[in-house]
N, CA, C and O atoms as CSV, one atom per row, in Angstrom:
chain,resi,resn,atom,element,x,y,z
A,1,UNK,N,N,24.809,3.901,-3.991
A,1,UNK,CA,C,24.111,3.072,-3.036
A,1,UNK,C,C,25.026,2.819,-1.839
A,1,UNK,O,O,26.220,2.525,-1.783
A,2,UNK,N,N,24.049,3.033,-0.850
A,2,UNK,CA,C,25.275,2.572,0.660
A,2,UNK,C,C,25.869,0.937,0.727
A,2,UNK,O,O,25.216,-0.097,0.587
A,3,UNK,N,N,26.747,1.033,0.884
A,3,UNK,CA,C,27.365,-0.059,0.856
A,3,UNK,C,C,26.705,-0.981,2.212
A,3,UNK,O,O,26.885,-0.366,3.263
A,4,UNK,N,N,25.982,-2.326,2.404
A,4,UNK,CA,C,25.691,-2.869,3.482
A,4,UNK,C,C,26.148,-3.919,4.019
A,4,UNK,O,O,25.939,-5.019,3.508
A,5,UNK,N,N,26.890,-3.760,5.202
A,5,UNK,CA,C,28.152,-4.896,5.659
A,5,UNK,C,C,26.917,-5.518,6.850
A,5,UNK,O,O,25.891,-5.180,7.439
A,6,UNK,N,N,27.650,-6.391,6.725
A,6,UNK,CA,C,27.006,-7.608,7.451
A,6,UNK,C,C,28.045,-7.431,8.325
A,6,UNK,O,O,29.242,-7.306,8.066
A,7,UNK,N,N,27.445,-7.430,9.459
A,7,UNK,CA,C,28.286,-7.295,10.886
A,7,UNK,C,C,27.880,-7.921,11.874
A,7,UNK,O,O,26.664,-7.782,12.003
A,8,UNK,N,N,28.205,-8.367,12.415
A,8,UNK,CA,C,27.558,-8.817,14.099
A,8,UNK,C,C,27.329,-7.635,15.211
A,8,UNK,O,O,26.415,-7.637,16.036
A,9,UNK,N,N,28.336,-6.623,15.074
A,9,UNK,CA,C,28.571,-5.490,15.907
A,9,UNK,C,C,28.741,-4.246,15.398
A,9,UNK,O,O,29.738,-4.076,14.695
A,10,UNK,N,N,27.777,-3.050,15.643
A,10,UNK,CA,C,27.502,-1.934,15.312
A,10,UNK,C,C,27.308,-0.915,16.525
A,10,UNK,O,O,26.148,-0.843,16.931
A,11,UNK,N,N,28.221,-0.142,17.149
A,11,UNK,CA,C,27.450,0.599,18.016
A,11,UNK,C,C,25.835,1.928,17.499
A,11,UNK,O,O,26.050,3.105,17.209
A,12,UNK,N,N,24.652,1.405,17.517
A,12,UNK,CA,C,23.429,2.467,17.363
A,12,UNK,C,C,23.739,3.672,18.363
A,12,UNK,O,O,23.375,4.770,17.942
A,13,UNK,N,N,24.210,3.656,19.331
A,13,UNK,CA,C,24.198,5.022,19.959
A,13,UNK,C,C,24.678,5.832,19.211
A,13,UNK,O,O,23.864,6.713,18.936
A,14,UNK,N,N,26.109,6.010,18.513
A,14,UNK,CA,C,25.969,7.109,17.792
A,14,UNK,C,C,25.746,7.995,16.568
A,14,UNK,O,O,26.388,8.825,15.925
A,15,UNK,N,N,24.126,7.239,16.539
A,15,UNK,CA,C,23.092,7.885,15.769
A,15,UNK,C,C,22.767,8.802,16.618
A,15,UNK,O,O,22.360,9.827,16.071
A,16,UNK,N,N,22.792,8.826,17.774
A,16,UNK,CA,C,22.079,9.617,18.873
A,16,UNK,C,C,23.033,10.893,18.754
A,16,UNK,O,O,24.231,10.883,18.473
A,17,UNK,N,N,22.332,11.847,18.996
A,17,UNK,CA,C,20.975,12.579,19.176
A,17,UNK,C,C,19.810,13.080,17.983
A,17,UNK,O,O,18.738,13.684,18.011
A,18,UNK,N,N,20.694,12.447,16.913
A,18,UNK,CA,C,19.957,12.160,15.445
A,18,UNK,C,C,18.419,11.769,15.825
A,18,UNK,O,O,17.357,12.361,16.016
A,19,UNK,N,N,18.875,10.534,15.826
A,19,UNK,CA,C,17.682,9.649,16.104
A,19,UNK,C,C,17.211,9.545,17.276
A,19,UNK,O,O,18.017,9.682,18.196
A,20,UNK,N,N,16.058,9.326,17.542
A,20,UNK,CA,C,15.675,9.231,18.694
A,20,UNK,C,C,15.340,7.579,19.409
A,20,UNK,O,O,14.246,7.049,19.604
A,21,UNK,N,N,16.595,7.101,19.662
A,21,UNK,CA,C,16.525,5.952,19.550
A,21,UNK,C,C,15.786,4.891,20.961
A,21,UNK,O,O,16.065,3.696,21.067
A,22,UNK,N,N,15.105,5.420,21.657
A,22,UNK,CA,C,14.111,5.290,22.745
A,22,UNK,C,C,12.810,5.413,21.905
A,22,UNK,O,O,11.841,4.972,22.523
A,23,UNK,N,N,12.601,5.754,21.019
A,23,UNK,CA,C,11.394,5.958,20.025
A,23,UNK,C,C,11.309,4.780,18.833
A,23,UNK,O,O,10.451,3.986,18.446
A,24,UNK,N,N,12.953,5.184,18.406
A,24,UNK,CA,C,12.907,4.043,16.895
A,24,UNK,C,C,12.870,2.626,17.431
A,24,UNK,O,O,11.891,1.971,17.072
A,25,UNK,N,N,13.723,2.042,18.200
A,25,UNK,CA,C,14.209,1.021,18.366
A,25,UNK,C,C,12.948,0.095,19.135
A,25,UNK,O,O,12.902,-1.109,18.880
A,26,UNK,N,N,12.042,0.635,19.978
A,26,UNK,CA,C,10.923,-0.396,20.238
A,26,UNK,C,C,9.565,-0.248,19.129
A,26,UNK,O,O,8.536,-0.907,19.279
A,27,UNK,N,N,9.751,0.621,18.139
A,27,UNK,CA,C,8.706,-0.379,17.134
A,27,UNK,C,C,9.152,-0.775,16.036
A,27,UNK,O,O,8.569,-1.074,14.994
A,28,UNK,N,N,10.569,-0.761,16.404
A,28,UNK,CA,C,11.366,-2.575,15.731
A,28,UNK,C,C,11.513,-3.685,16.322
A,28,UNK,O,O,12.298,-4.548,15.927
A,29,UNK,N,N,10.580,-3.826,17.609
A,29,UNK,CA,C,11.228,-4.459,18.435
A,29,UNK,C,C,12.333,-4.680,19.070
A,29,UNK,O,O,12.697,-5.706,19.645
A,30,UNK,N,N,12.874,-3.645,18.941
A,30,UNK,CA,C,14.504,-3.870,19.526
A,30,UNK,C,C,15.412,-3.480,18.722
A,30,UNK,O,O,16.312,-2.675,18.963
A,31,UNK,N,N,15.145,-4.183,17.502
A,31,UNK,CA,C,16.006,-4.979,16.234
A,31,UNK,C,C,16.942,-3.577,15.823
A,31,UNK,O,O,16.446,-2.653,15.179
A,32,UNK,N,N,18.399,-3.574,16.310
A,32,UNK,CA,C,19.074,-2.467,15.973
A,32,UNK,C,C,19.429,-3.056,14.248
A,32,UNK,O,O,19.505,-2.308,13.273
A,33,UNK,N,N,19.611,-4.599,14.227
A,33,UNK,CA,C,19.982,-4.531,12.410
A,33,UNK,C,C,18.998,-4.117,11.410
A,33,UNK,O,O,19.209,-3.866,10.224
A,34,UNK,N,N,17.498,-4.069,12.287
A,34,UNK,CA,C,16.437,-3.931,10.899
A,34,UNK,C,C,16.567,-2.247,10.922
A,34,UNK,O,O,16.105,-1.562,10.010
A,35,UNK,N,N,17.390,-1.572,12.310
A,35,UNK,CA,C,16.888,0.175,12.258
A,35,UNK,C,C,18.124,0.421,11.199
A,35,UNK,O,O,17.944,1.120,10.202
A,36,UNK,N,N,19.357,-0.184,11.473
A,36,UNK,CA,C,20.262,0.026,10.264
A,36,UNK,C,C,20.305,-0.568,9.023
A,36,UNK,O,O,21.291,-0.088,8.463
A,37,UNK,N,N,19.585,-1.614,8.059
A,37,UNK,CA,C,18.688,-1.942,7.175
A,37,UNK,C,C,17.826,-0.998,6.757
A,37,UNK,O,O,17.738,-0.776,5.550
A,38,UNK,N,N,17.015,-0.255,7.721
A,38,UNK,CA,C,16.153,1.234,7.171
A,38,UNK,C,C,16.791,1.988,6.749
A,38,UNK,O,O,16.441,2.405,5.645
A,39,UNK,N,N,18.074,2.586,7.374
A,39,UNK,CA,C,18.605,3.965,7.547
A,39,UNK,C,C,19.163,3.716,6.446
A,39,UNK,O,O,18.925,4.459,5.494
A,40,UNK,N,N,20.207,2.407,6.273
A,40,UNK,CA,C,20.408,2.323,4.698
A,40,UNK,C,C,20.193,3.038,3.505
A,40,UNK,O,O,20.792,3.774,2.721
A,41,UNK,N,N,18.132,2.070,3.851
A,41,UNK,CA,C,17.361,2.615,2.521
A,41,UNK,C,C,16.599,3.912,2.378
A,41,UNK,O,O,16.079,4.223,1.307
A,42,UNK,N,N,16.547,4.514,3.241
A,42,UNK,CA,C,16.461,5.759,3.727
A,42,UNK,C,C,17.213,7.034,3.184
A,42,UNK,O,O,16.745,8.146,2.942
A,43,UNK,N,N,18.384,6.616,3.071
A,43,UNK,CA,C,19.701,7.231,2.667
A,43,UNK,C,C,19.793,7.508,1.064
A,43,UNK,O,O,19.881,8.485,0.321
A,44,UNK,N,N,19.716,5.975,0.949
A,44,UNK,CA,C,19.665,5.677,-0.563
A,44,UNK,C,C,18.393,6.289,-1.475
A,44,UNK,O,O,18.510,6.451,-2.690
A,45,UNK,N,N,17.301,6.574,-0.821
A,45,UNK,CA,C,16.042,6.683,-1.284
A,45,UNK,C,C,16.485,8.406,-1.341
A,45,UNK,O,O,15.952,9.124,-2.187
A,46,UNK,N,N,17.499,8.968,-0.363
A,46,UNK,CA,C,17.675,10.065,-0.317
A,46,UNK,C,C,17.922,10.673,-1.715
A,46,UNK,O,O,17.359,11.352,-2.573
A,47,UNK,N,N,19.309,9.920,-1.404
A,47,UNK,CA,C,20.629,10.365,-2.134
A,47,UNK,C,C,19.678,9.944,-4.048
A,47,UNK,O,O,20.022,10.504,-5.089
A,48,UNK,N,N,18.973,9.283,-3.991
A,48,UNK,CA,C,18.352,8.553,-5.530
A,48,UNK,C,C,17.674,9.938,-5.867
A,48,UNK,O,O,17.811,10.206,-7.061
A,49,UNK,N,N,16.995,10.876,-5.165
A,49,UNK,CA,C,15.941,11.983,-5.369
A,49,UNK,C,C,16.761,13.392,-4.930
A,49,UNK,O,O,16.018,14.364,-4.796
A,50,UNK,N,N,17.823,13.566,-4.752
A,50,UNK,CA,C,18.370,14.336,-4.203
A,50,UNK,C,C,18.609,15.812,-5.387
A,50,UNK,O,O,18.283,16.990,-5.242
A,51,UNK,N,N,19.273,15.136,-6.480
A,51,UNK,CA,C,19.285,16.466,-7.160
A,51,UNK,C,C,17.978,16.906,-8.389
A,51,UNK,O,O,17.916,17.833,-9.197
A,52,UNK,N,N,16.889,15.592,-8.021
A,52,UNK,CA,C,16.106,15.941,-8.990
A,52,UNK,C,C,15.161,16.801,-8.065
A,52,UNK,O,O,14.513,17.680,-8.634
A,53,UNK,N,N,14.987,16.626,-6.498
A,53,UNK,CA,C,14.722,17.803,-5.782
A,53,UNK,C,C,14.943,19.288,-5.936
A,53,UNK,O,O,14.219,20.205,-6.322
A,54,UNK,N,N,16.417,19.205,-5.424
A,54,UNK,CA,C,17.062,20.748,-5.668
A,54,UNK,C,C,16.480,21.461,-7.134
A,54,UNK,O,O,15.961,22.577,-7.159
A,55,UNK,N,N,16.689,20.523,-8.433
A,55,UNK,CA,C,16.104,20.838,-9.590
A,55,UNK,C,C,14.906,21.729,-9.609
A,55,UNK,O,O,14.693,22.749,-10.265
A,56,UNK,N,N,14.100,21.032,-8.641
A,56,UNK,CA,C,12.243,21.536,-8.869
A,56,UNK,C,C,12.208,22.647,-8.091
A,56,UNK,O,O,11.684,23.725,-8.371
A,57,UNK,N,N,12.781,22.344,-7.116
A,57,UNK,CA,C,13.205,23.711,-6.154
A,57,UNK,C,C,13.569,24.767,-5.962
A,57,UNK,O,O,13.296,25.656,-5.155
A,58,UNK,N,N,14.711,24.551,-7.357
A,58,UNK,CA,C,15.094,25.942,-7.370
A,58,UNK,C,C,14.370,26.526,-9.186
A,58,UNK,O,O,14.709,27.569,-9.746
A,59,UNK,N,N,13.489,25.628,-9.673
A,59,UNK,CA,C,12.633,26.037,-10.931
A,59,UNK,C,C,11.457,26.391,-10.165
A,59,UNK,O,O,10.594,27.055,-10.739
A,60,UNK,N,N,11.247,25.973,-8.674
A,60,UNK,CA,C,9.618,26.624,-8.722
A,60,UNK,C,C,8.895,25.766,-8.767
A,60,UNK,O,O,7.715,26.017,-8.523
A,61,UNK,N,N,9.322,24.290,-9.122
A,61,UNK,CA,C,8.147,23.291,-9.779
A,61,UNK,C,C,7.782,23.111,-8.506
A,61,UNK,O,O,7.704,21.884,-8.446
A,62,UNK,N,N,7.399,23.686,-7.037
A,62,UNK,CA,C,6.644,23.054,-6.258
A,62,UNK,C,C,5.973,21.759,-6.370
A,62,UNK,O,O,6.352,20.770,-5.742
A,63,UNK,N,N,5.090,21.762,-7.078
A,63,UNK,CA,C,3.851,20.798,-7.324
A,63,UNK,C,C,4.261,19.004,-7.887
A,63,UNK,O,O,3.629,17.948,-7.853
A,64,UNK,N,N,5.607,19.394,-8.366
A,64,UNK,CA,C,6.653,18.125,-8.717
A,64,UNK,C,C,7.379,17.516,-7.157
A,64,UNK,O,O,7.195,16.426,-6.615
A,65,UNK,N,N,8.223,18.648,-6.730
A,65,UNK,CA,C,8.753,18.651,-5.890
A,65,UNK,C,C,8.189,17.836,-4.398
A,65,UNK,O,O,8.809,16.961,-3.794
A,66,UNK,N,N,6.583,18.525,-3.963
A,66,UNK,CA,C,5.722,18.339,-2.922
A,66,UNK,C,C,5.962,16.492,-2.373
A,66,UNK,O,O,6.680,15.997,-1.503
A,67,UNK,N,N,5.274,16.064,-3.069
A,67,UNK,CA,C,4.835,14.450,-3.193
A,67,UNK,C,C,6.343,13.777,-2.353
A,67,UNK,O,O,6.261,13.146,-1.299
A,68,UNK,N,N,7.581,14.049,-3.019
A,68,UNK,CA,C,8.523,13.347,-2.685
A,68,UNK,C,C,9.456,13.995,-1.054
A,68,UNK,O,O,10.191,13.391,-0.273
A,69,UNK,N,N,9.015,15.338,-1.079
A,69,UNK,CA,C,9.387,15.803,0.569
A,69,UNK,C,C,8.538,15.299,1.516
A,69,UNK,O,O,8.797,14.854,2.634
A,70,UNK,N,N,7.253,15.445,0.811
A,70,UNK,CA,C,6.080,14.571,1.618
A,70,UNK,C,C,6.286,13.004,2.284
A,70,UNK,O,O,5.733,12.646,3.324
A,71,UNK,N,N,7.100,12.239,1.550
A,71,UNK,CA,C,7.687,11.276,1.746
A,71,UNK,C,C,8.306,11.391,2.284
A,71,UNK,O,O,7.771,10.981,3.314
A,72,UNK,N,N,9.812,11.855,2.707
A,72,UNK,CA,C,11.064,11.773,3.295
A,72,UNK,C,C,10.303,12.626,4.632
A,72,UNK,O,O,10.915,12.759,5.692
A,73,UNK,N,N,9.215,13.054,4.485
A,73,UNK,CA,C,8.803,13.400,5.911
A,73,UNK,C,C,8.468,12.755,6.651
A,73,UNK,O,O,8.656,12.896,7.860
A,74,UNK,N,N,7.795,11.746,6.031
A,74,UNK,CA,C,6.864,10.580,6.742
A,74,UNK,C,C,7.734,9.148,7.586
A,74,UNK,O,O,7.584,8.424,8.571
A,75,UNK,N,N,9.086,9.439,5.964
A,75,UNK,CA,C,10.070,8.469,6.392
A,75,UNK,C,C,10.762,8.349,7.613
A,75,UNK,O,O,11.066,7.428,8.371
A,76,UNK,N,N,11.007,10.277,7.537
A,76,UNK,CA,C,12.154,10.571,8.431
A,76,UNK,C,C,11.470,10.580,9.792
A,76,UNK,O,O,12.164,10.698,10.801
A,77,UNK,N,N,10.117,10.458,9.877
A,77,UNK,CA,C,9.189,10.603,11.190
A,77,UNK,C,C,9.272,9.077,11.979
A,77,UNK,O,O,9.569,8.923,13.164
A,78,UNK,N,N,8.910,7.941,10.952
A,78,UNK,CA,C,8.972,6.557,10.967
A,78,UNK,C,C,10.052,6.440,11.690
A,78,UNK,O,O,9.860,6.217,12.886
A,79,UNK,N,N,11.382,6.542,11.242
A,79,UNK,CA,C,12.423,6.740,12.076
A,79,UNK,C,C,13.104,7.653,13.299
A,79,UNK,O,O,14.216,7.728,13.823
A,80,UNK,N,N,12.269,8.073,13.401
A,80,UNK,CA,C,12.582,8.966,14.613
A,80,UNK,C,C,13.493,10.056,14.334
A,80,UNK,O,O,14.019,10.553,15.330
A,81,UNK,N,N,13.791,10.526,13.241
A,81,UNK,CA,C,14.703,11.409,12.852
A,81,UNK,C,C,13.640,13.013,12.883
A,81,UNK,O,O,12.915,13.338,11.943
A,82,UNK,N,N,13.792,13.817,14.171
A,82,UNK,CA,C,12.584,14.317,14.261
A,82,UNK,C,C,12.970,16.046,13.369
A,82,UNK,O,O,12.194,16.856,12.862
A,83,UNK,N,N,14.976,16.061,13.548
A,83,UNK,CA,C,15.324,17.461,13.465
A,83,UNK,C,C,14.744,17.570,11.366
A,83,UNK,O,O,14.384,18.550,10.714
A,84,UNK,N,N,14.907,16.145,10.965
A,84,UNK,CA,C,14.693,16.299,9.595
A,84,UNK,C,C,12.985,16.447,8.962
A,84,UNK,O,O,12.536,17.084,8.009
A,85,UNK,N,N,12.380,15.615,9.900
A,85,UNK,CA,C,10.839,16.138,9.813
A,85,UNK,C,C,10.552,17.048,9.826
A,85,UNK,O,O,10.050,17.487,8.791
A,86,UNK,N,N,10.648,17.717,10.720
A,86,UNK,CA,C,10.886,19.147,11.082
A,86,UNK,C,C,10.986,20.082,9.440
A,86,UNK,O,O,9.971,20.489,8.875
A,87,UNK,N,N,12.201,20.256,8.964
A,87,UNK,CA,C,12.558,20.534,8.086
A,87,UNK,C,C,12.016,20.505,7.080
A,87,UNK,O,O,11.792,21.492,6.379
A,88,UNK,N,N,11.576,18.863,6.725
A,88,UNK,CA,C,10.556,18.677,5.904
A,88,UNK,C,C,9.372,19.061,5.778
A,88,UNK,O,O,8.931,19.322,4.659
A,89,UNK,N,N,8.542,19.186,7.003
A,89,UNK,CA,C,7.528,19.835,7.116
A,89,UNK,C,C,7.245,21.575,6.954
A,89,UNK,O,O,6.233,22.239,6.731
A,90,UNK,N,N,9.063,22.000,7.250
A,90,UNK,CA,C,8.931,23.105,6.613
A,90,UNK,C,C,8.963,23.769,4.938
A,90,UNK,O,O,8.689,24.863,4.446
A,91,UNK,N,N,9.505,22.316,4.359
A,91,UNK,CA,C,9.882,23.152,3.617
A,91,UNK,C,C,8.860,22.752,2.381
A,91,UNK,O,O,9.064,23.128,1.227
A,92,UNK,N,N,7.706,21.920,2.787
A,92,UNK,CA,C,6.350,21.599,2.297
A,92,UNK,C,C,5.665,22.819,2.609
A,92,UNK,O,O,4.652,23.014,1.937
A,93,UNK,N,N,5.907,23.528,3.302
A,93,UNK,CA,C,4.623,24.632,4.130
A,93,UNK,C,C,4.996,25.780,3.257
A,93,UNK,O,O,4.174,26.634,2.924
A,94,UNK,N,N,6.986,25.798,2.672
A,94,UNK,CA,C,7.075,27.052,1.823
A,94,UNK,C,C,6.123,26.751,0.253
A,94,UNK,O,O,5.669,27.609,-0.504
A,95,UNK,N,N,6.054,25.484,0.146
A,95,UNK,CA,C,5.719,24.885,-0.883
A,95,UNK,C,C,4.169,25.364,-1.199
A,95,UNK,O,O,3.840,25.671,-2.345
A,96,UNK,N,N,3.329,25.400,-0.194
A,96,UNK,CA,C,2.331,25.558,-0.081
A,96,UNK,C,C,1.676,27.085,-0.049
A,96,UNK,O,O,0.486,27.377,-0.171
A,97,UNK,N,N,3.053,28.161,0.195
A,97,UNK,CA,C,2.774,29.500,0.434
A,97,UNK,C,C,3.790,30.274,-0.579
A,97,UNK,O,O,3.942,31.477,-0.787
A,98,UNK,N,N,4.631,28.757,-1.308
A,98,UNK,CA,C,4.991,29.922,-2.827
A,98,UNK,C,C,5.832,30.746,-2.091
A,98,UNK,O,O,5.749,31.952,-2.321
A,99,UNK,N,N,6.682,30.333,-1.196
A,99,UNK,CA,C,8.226,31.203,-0.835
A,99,UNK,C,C,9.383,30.011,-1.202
A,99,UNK,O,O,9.771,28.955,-0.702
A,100,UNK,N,N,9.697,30.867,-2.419
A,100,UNK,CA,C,10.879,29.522,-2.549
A,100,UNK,C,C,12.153,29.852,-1.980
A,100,UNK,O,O,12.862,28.855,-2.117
A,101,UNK,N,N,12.765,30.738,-1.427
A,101,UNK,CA,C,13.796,31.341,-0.721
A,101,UNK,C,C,13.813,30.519,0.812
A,101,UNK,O,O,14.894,30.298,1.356
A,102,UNK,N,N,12.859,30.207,1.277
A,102,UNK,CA,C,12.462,29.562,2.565
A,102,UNK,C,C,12.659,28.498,2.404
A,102,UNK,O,O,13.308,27.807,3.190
A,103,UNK,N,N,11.921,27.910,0.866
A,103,UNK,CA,C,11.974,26.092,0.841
A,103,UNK,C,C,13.841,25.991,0.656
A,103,UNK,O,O,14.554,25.296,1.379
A,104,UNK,N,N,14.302,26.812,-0.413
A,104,UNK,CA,C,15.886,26.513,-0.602
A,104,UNK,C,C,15.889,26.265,1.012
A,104,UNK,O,O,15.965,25.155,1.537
A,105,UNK,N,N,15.819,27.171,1.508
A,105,UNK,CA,C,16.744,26.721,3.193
A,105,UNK,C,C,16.335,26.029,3.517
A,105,UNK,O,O,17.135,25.128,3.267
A,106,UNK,N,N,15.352,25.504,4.101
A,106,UNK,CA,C,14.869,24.029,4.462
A,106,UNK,C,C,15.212,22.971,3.969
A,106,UNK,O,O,15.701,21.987,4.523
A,107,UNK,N,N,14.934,23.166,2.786
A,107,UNK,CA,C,15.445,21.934,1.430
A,107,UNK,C,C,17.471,21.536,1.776
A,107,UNK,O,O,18.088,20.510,1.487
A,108,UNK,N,N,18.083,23.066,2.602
A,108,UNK,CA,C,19.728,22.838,2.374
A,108,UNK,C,C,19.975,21.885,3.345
A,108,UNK,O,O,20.643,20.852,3.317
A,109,UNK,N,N,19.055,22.626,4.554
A,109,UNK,CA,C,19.115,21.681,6.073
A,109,UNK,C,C,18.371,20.306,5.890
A,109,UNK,O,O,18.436,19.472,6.792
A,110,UNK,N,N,17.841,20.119,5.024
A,110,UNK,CA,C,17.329,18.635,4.693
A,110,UNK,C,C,19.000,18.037,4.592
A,110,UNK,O,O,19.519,17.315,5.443
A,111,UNK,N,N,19.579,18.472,3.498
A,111,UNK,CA,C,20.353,17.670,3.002
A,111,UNK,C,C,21.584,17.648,3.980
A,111,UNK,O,O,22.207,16.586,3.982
A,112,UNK,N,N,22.085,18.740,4.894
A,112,UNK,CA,C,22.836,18.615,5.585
A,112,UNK,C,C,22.386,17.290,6.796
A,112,UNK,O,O,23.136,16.384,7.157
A,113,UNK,N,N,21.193,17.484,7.176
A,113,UNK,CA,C,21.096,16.567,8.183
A,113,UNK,C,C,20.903,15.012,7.943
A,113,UNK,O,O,20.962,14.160,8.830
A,114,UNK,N,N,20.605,14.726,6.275
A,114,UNK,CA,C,21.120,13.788,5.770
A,114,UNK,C,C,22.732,13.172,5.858
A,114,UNK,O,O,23.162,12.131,6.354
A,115,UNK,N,N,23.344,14.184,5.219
A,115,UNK,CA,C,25.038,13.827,5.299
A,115,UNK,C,C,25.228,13.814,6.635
A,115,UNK,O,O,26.269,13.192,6.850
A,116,UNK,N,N,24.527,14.354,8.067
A,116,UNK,CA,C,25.095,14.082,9.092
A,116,UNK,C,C,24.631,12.558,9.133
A,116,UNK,O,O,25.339,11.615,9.486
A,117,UNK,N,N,23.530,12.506,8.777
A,117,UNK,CA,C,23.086,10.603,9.286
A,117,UNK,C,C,24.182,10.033,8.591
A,117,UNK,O,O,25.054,9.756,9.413
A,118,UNK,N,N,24.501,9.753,7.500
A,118,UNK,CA,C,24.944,9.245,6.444
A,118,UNK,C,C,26.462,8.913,6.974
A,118,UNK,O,O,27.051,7.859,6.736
A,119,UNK,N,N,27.122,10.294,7.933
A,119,UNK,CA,C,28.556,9.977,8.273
A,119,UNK,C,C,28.252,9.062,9.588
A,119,UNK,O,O,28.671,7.909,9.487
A,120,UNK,N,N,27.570,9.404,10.842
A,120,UNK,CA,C,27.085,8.566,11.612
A,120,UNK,C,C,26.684,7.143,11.731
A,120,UNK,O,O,26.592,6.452,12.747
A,121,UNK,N,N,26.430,6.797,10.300
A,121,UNK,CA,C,25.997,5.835,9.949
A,121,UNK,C,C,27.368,4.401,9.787
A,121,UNK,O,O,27.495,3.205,10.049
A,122,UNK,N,N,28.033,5.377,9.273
A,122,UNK,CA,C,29.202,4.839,8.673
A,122,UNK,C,C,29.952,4.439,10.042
A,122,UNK,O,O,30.424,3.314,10.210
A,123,UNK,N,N,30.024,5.571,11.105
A,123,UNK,CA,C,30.464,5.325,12.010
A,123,UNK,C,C,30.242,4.178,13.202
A,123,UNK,O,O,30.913,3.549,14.019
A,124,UNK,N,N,28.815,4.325,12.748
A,124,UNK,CA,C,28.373,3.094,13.897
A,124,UNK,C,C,28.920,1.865,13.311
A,124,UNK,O,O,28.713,0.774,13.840
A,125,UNK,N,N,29.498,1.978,12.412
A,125,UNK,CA,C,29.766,-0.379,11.669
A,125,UNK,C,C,31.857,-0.063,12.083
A,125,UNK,O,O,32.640,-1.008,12.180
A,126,UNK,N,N,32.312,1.539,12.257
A,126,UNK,CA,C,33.661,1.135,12.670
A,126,UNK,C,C,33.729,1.750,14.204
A,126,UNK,O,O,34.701,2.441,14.508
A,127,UNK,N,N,32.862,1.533,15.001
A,127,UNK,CA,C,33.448,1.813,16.384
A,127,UNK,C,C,34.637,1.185,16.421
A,127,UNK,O,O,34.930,0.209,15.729
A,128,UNK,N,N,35.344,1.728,17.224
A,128,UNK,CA,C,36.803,0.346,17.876
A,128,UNK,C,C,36.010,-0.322,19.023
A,128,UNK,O,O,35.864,0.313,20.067
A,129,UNK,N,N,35.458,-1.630,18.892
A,129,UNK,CA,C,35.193,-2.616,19.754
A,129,UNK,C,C,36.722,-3.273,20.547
A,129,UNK,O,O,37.749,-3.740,20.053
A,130,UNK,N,N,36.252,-3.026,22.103
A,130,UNK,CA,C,37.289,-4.038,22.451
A,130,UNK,C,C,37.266,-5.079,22.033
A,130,UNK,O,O,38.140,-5.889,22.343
């Protein structure tokens, strides 16, 4: 589980070009602590489904698999995370056409562009603030 520090000061920019934070941040109203409160659980919701994914994925179980990319699509859309939607949406479409060689790759770039949020994430709570 991500560890969640209570901070007063976080730089959100560098989530950017991750996120699209001209998108996320006004239907939070603003609220950069509730977009890092999401990304959190986002992460966590990741990292909780992560190898029981790869599992179905690389057995074929499509039909197991579907439901929960379907999700992290919707999630990752909610948040403005558009390069991982993307992804997701592809790798539902191999799902749907029974190429599992396609979903592996989609499914890898899922997870890479996870660990990129995930280090970004970390980064925004240690900027060096003057």
């Amino acid at each position: 589980m991500l560890k969640r520090v209570k901070c007063q000061r976080f730089n959100v920019d560098i989530l950017q070009p991750l996120l699209d934070l001209d998108e996320a941040l006004p239907r939070l109203g603003g609220n950069s602590d509730v977009l890092m409160t999401l990304l959190a659980r986002f992460i966590d919701e990741f990292r909780a489904n992560e190898i029981y994914l790869a599992r179905k994925i690389n057995l074929r179980e499509f039909d197991l698999a579907r439901p929960l990319v379907h999700r992290l699509m919707h999630l990752s859309s909610n948040l403005a995370f558009s390069e991982l939607t993307q992804e997701a949406w592809r790798c539902e479409l191999c799902f749907k056409e029974n190429k599992p060689h396609t979903a592996l790759q989609a499914w890898t770039a899922m997870c890479m562009l996870v660990n990129l949020l995930e280090e970004r994430y970390a980064l925004a709570y240690e900027w060096p603030w003057p």
